[in-house]
GUFIVO-88572 format. One record per residue (C-alpha): chain; x, y, z; residue in one letter; residue number from 1. Coordinates in Angstrom, 1 decimal, decimal comma. Layout:
["A" [X Y Z] "A" NUM]
...
END
This chain:
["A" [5,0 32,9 7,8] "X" 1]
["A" [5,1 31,1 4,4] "X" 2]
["A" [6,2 27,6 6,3] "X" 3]
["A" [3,8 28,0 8,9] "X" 4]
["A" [0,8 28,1 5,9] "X" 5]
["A" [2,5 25,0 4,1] "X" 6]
["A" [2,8 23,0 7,6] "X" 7]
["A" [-1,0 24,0 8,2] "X" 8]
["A" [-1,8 22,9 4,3] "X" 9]
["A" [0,2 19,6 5,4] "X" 10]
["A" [-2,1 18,8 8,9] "X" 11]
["A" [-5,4 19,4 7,0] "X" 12]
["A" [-4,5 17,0 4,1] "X" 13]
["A" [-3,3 14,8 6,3] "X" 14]
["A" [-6,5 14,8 8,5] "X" 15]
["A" [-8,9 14,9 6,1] "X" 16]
["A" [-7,4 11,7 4,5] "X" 17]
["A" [-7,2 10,2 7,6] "X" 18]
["A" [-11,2 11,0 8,4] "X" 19]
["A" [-12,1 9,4 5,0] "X" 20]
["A" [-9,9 6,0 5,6] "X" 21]
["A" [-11,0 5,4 9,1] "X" 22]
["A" [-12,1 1,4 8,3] "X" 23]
["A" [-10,0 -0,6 11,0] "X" 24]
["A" [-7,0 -2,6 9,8] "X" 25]
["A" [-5,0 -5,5 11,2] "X" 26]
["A" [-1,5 -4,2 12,1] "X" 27]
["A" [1,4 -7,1 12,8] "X" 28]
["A" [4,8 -6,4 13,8] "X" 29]
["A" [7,1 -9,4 14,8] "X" 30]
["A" [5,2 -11,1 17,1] "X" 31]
["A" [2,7 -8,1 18,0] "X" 32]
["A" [-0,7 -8,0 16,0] "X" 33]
["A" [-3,6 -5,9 16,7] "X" 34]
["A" [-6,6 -4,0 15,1] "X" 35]
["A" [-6,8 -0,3 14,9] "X" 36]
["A" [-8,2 2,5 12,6] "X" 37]
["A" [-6,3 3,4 9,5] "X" 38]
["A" [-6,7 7,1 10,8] "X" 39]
["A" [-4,9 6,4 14,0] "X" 40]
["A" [-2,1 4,4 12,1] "X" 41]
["A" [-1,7 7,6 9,2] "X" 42]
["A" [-1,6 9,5 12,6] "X" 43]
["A" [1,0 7,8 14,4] "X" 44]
["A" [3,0 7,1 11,1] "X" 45]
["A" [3,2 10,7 10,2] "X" 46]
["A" [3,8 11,7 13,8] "X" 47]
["A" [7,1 9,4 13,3] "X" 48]
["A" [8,5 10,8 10,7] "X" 49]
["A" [7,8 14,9 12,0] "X" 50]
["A" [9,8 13,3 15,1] "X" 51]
["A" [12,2 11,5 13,0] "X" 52]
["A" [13,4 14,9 10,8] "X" 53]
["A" [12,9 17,7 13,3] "X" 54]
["A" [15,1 15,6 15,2] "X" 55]
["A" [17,9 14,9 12,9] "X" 56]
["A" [17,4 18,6 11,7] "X" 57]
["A" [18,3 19,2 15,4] "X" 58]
["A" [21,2 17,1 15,1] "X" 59]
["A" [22,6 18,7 12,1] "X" 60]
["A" [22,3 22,3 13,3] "X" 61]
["A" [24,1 21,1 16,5] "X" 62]
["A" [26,7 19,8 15,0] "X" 63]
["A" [27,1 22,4 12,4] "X" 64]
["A" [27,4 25,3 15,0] "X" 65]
["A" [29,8 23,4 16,7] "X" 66]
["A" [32,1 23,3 13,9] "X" 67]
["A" [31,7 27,1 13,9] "X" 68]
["A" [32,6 27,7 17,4] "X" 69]
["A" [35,8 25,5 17,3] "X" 70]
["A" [37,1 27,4 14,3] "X" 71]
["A" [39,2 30,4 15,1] "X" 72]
["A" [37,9 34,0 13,2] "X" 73]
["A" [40,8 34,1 10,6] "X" 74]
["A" [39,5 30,7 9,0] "X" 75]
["A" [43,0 28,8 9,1] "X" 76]
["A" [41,5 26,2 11,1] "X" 77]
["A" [43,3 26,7 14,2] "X" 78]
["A" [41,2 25,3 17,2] "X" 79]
["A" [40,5 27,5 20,3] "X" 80]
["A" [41,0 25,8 23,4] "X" 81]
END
């Protein structure tokens, strides 16, 4: 329940800051440039990096429960086949 509170703390701050920096902004990537609102770029940048960890906190749960299932109960590192 506690993380659930913090992640909710996190959203507000987060949209509230974006609210109060709404002024539109010139964005340029290589050859790409556009205009948008700061609040929409705080959005989609935050929105990447929520992506970005729970996915490679996805991958690292993955990959540490298949280490587990390979390794045989006793813990001498036999495989199972």
């Amino acid at each position: 329940m506690g993380i659930v509170a913090i992640i909710l703390i996190i959203v507000l701050l987060v949209a509230l800051f974006s609210v109060q920096n709404a002024a539109p902004v010139a964005i340029s990537f290589l050859l790409w440039e556009f205009q948008a609102s700061l609040a929409i770029v705080i959005f989609l940048c935050v929105l990447a990096g929520v992506t970005i960890g729970v996915t490679a906190m996805i991958v690292i749960r993955m990959k540490k429960t298949g280490r587990r299932k390979r390794v045989s109960p006793g813990g001498s590192g036999n495989t199972l086949p």
